[in-house]
N, CA and C of each residue as an Amber inpcrd file, in Angstrom:
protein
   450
 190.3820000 121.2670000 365.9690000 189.7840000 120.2690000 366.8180000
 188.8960000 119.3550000 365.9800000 188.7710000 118.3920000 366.0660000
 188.0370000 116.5300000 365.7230000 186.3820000 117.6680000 366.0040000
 185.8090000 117.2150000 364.7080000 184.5450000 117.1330000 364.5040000
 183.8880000 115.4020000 364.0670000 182.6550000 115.7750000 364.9440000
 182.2100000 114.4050000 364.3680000 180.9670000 114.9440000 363.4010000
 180.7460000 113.9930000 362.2140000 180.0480000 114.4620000 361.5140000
 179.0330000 113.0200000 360.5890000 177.9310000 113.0090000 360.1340000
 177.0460000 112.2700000 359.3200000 177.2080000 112.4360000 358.0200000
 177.7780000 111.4780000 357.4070000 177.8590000 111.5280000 355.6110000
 177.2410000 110.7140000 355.1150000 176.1930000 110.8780000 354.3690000
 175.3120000 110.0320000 353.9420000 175.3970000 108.5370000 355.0930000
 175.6510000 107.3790000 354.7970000 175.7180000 106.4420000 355.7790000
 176.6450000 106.0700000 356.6670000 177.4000000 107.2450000 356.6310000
 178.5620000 107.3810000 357.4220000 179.0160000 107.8430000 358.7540000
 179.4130000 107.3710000 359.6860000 179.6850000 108.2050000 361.1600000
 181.2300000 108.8610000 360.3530000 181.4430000 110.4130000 360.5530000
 183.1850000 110.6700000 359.9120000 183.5550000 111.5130000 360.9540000
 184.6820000 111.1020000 361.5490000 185.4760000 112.0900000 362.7990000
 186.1420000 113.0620000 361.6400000 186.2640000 114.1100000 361.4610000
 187.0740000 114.7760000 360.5820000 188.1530000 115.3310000 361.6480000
 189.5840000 114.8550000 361.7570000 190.4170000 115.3330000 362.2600000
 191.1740000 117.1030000 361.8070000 191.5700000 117.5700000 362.3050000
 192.3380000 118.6420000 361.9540000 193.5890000 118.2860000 361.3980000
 194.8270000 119.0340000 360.5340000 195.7840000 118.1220000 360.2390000
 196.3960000 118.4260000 361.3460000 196.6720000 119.0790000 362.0260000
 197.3770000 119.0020000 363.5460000 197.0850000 116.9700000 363.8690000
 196.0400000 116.9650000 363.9680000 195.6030000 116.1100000 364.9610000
 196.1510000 114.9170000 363.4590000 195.4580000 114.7670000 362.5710000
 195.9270000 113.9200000 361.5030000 197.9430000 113.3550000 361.9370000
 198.2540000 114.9210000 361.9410000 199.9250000 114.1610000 361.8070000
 200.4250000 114.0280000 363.6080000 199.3400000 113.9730000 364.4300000
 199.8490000 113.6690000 365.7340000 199.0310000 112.2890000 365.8860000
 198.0180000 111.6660000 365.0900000 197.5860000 110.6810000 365.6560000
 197.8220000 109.4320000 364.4240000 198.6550000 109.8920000 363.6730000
 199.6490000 109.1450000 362.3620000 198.4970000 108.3120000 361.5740000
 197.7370000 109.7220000 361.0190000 196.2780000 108.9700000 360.3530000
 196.8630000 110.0270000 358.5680000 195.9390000 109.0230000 358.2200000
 196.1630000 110.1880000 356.4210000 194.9860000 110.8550000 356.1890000
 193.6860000 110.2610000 356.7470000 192.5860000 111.0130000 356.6920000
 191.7570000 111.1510000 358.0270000 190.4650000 111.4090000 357.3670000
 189.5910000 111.5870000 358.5980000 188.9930000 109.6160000 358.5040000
 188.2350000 109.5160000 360.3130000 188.2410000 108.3650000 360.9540000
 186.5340000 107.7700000 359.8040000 186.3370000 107.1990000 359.5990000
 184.8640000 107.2920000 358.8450000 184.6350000 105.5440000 359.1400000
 183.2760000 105.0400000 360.0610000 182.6950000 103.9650000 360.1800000
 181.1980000 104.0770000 359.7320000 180.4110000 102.6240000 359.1130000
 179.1360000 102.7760000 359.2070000 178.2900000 103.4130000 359.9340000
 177.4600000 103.8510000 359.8730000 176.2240000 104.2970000 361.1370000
 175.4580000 102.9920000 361.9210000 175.4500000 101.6840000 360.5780000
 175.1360000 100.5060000 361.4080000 176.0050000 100.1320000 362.3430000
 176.9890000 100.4960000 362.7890000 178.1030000  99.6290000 363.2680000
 178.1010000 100.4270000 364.3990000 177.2060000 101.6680000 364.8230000
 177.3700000 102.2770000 365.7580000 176.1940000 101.9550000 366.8550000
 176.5740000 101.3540000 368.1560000 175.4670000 100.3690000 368.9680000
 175.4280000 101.3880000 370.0670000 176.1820000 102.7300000 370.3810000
 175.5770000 103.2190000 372.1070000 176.4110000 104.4410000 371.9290000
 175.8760000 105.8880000 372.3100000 176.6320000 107.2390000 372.1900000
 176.7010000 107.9660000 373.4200000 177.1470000 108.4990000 374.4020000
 177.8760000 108.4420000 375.3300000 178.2490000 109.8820000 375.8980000
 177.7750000 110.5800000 376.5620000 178.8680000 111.8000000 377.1040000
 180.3130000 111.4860000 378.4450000 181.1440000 111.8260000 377.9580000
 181.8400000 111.7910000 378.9970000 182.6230000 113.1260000 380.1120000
 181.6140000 113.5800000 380.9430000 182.5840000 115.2290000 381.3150000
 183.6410000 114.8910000 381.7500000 184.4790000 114.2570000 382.2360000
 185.7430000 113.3400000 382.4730000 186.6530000 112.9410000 381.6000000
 187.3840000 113.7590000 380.4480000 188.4800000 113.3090000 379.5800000
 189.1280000 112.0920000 380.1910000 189.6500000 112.1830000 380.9120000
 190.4500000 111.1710000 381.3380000 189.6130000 109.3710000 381.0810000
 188.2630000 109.9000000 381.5370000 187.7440000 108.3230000 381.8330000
 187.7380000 107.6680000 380.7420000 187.5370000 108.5140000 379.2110000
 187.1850000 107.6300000 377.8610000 188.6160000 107.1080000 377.6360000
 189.8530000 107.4230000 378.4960000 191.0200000 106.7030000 377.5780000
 191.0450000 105.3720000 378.2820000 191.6300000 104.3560000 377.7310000
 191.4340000 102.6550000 377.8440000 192.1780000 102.0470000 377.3630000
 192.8090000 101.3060000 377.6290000 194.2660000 100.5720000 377.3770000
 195.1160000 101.2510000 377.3420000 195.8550000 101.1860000 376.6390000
 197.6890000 101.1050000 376.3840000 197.9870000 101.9590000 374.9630000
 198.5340000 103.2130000 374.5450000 198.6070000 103.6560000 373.4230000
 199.3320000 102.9060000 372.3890000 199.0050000 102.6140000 371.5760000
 199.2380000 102.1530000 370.5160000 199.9110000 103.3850000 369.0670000
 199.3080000 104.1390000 368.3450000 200.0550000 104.7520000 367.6600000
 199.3840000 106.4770000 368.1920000 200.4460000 107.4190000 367.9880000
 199.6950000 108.4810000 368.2170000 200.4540000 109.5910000 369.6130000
 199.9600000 110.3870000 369.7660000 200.5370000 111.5720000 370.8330000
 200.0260000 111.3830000 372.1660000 200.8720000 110.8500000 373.0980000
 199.9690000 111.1060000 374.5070000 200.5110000 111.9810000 375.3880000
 199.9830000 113.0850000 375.5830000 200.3240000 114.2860000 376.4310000
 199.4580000 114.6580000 377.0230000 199.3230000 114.0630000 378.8120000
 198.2690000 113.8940000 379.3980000 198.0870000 115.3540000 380.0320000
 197.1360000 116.0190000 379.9570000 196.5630000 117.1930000 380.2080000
 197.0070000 118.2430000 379.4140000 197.0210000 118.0450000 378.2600000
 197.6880000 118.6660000 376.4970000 196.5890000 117.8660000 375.6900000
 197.0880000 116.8400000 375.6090000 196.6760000 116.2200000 373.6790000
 197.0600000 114.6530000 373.5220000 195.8280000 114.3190000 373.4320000
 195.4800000 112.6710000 373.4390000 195.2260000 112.4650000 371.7740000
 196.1280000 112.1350000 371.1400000 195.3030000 111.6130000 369.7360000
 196.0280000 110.2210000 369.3200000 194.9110000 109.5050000 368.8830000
 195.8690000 108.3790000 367.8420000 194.9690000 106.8400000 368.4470000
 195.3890000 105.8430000 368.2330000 194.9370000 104.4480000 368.6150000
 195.5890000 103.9930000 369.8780000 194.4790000 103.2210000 370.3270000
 194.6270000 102.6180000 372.2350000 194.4480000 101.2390000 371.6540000
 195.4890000 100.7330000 372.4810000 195.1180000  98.7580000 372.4930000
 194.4060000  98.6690000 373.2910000 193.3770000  97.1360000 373.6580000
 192.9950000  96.8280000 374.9340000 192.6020000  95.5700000 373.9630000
 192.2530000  94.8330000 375.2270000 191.9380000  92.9300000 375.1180000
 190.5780000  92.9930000 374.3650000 189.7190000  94.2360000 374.2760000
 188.5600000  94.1420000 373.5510000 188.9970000  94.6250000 372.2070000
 189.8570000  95.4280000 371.9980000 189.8750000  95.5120000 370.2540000
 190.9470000  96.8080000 370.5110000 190.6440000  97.9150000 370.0810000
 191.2120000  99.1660000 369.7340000 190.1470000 100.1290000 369.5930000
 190.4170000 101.4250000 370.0540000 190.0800000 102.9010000 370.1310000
 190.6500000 104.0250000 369.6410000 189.8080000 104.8280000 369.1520000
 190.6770000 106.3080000 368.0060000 189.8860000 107.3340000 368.9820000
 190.7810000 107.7570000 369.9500000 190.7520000 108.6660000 370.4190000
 191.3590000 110.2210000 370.5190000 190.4360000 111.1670000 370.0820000
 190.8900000 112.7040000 369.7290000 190.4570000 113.4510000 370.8760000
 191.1010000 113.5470000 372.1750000 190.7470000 114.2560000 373.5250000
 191.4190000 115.5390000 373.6680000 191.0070000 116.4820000 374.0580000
 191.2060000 117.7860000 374.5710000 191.1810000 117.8070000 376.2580000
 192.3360000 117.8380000 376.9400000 191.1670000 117.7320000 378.7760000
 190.9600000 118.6070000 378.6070000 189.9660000 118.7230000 379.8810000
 188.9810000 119.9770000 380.1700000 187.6180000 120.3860000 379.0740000
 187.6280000 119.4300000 378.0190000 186.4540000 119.5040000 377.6270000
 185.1890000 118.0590000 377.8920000 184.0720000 117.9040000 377.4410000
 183.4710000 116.9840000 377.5580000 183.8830000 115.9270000 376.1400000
 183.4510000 114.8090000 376.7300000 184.0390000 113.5960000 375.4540000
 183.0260000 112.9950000 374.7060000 182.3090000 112.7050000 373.4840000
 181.4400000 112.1240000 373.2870000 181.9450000 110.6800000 372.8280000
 181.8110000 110.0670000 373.2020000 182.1250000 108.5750000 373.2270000
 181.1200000 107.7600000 372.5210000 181.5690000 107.4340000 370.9130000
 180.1900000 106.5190000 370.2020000 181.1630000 104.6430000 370.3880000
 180.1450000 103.9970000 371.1670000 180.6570000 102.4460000 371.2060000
 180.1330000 101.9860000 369.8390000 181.0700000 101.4040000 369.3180000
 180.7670000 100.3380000 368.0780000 180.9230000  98.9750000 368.0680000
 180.0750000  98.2040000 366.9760000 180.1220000  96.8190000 366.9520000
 181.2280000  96.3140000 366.8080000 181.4830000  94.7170000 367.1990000
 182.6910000  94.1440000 366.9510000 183.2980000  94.4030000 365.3240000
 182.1000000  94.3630000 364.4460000 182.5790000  94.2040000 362.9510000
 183.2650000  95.7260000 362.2980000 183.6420000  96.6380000 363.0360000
 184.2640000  97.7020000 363.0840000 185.2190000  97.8380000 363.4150000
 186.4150000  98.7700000 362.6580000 187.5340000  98.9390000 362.5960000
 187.8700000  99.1060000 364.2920000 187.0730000  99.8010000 365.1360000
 187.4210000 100.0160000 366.2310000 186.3250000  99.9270000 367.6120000
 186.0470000  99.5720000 368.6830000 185.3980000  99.2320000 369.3110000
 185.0880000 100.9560000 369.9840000 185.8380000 102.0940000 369.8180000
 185.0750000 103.1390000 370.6050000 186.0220000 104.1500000 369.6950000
 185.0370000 105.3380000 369.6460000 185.4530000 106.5740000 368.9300000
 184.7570000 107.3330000 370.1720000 186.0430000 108.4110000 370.6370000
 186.4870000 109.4180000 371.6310000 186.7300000 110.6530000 371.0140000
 185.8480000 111.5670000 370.9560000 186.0050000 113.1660000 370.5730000
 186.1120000 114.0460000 371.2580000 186.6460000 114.6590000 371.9690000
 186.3640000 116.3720000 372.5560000 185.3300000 117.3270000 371.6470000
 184.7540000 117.8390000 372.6030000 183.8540000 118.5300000 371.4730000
 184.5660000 120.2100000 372.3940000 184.0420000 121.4290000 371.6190000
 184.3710000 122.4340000 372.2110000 183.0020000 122.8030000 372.4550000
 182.1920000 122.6230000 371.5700000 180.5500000 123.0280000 371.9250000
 179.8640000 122.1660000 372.6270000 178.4860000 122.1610000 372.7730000
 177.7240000 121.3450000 373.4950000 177.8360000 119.7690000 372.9120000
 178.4600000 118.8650000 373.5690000 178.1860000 117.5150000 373.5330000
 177.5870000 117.0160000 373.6330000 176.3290000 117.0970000 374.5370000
 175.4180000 116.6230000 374.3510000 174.1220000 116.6030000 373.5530000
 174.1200000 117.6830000 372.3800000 173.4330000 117.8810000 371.7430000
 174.4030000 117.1820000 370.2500000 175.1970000 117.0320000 370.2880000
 175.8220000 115.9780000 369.2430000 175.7430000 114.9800000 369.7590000
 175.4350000 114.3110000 370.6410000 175.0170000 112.8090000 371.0990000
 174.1530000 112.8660000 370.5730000 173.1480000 113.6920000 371.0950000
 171.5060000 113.0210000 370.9980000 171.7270000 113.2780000 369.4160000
 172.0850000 114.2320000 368.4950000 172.1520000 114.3590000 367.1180000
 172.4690000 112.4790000 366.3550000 173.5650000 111.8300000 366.7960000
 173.9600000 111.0220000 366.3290000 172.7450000 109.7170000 366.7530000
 172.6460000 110.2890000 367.9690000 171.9070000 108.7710000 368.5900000
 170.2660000 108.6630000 367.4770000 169.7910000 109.9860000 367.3490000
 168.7980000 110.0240000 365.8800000 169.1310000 109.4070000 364.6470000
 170.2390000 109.5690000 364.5290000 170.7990000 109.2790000 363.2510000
 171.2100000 107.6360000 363.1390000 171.7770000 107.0350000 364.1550000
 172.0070000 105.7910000 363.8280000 171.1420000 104.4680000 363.8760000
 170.8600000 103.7160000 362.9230000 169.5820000 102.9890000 362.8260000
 169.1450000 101.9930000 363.8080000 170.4280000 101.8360000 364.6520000
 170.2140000 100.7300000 365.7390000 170.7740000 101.2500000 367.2310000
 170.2510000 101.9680000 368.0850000 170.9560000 102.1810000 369.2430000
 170.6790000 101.3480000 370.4110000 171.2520000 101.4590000 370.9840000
 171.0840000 100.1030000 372.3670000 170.7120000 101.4000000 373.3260000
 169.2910000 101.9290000 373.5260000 169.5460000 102.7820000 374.5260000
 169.3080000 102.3550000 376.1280000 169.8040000 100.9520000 376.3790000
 169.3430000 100.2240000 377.4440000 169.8830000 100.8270000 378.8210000
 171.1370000 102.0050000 378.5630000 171.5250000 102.0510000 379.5840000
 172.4950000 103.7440000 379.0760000 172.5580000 104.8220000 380.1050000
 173.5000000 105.5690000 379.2460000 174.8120000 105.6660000 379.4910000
 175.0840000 104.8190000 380.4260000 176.3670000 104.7840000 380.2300000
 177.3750000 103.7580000 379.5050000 178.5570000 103.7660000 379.5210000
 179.3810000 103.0070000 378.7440000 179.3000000 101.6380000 378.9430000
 179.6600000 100.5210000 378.2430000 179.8490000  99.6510000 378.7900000
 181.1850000  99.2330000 378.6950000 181.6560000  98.2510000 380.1890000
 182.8860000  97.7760000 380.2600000 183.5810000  96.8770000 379.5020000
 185.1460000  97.0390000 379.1510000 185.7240000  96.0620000 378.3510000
 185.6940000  94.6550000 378.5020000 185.0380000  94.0430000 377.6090000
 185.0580000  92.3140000 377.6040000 186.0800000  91.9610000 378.4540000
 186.6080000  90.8490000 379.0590000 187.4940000  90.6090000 379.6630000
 187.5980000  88.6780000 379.1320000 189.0370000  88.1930000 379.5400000
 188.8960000  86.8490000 379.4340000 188.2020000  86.1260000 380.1950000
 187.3870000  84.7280000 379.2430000 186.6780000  84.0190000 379.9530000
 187.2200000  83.1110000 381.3230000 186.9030000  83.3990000 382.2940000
 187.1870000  83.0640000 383.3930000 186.5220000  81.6190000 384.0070000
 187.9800000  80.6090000 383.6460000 187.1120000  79.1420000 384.0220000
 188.3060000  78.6890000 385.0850000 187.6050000  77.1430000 385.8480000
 188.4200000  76.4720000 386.8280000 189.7080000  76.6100000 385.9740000
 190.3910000  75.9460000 384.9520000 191.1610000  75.6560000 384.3430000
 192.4360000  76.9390000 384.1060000 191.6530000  78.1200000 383.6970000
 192.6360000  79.8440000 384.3240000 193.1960000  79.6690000 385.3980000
 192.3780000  79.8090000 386.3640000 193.0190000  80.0150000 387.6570000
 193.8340000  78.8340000 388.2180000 193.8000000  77.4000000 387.7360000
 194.9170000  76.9360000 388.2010000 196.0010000  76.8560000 387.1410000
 196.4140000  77.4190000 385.8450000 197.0490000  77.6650000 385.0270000
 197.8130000  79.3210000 386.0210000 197.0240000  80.2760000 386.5080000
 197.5730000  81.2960000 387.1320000 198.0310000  80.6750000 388.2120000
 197.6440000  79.9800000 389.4590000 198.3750000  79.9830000 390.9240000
 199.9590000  78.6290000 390.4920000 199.5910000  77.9330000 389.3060000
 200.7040000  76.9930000 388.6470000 202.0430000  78.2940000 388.4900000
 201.6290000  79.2760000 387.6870000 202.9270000  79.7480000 387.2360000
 202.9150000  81.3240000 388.3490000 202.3210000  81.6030000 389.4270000
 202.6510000  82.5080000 390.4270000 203.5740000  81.3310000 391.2790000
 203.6110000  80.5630000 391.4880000 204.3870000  79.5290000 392.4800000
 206.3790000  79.3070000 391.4070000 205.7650000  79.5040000 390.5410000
 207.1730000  79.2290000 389.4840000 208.0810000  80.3770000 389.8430000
């Protein structure tokens, strides 16, 4: 099982190779600690997955590993159901906008572990925040009811 772990200035998911050759990675996941803006429990496997799989194993109530598309960027998600998810949101300037772990032990004591550790947290709120979406002007919506009539 996906450990998350602190390396010197490093956030590092260390995958298992199980999980390595099911989520078509060569190593473990490793982003700045600056780049990490909000840390997250989720008791709900299901809720941290988001978009559309992109590379990787999806076997829903089995084994979630590998990269998610969505209109905000991409996600490396390593889920177990039935366990809790720790969910760290990252900055745009990062390989990926959310890292998704199963933990088997207490999750929430690896939140608060990380949320110490990273130099900038947004603790404005504890839950997640929602995916950006497109900017929504007059000019969309009659570009949409133009081509629903087509």
């Amino acid at each position: 099982m996906a450990r998350i772990l602190v390396r010197d200035d490093d956030l590092v998911v260390r995958l298992s190779w199980r999980e390595k050759a099911a989520g078509h990675h060569r190593g473990n996941v490793r982003v700045p600690l600056s780049d990490v803006c909000r840390v997250t429990v989720e008791p709900d496997w299901w809720r941290a997955l988001r978009g559309a799989p992109l590379h990787g194993v999806w076997i829903p109530g089995a084994l979630c590993v590998g990269t998610r598309s969505h209109p905000g960027g991409q996600d490396f998600v390593a889920i177990h159901p039935g366990r809790p998810v720790v969910c760290v949101e990252l900055r745009p300037t990062a390989p990926f906008r959310l890292l998704a772990v199963s933990r088997r032990d207490d999750a929430r004591a690896t939140a608060d572990r990380l949320r110490r550790r990273a130099p900038d947290i947004d603790a404005s709120t504890p839950c997640r925040q929602p995916l950006p979406v497109a900017e929504e002007t007059q000019s969309t919506w009659k570009e949409l009811a133009v081509n629903a009539t087509q």
